[in-house]
NUMARSE-548236 format. One record per residue (C-alpha): x, y, z; residue in three letters. Coordinates in steps of 0.5 Angstrom, whole numbers, plus 2048, in hexadecimal, padded with zeros to 3 digits. Layout:
# NUMARSE-548236
XYZala
...
END
This chain:
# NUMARSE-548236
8EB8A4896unk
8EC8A389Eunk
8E889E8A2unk
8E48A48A5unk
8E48A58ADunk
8E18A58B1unk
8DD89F8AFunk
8D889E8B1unk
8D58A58B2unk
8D18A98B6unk
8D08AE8B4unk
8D58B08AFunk
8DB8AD8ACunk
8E28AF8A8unk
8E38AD8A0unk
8EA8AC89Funk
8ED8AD898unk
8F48AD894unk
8F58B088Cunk
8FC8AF888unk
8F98B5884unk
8F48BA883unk
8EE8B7881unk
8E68B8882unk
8E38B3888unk
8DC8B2889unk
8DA8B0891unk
8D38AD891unk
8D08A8897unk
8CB8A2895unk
8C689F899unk
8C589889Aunk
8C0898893unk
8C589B88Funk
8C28A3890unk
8C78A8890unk
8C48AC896unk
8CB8B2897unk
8D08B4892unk
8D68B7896unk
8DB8BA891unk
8D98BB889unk
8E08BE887unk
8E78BF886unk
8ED8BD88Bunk
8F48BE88Bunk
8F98B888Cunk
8FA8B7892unk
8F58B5898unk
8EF8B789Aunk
8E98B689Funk
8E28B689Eunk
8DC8B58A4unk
8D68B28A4unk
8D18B48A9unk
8CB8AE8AAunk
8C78B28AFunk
8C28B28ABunk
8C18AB8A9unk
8BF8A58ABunk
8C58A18AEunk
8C789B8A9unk
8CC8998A5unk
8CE89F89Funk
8D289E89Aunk
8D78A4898unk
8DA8A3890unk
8E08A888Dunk
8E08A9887unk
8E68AC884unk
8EA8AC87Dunk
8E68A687Aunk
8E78A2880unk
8E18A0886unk
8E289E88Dunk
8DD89D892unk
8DD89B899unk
8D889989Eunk
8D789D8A5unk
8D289C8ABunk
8CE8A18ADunk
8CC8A08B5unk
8C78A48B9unk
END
């Protein structure tokens, strides 16, 4: 999982993600009380790279956190959303 840019946001931002194989990810952002408020992908990818986009014009600004989850692996990275 790659830093994802532009960070901060506003109001969108890119989630970059590389897989050495095929495998079903899982892309889900996290308010700051743990409440998963979007689910971005809940599929099967191909090996390779991938990117997925999150538009918080919706949401308050804040911190997010944004977890994939991918081959019994987890990786969550903090994003800001400015407004």
């Amino acid at each position: 999982l790659e830093q994802t840019y532009p960070n901060p946001a506003n109001p969108s931002t890119t989630i970059g993600f590389t897989l050495a194989e095929t495998a079903h990810v899982s892309i889900d952002i996290y308010n700051t009380a743990g409440q998963k408020i979007d689910t971005l992908a809940d599929s099967e990818f191909a090996a390779g790279k991938h990117t997925a986009v999150w538009d918080g014009a919706a949401y308050a600004a804040g911190v997010y956190f944004c977890t994939v989850r991918s081959g019994g692996r987890t990786v969550t990275r903090k994003m800001v959303l400015v407004k």
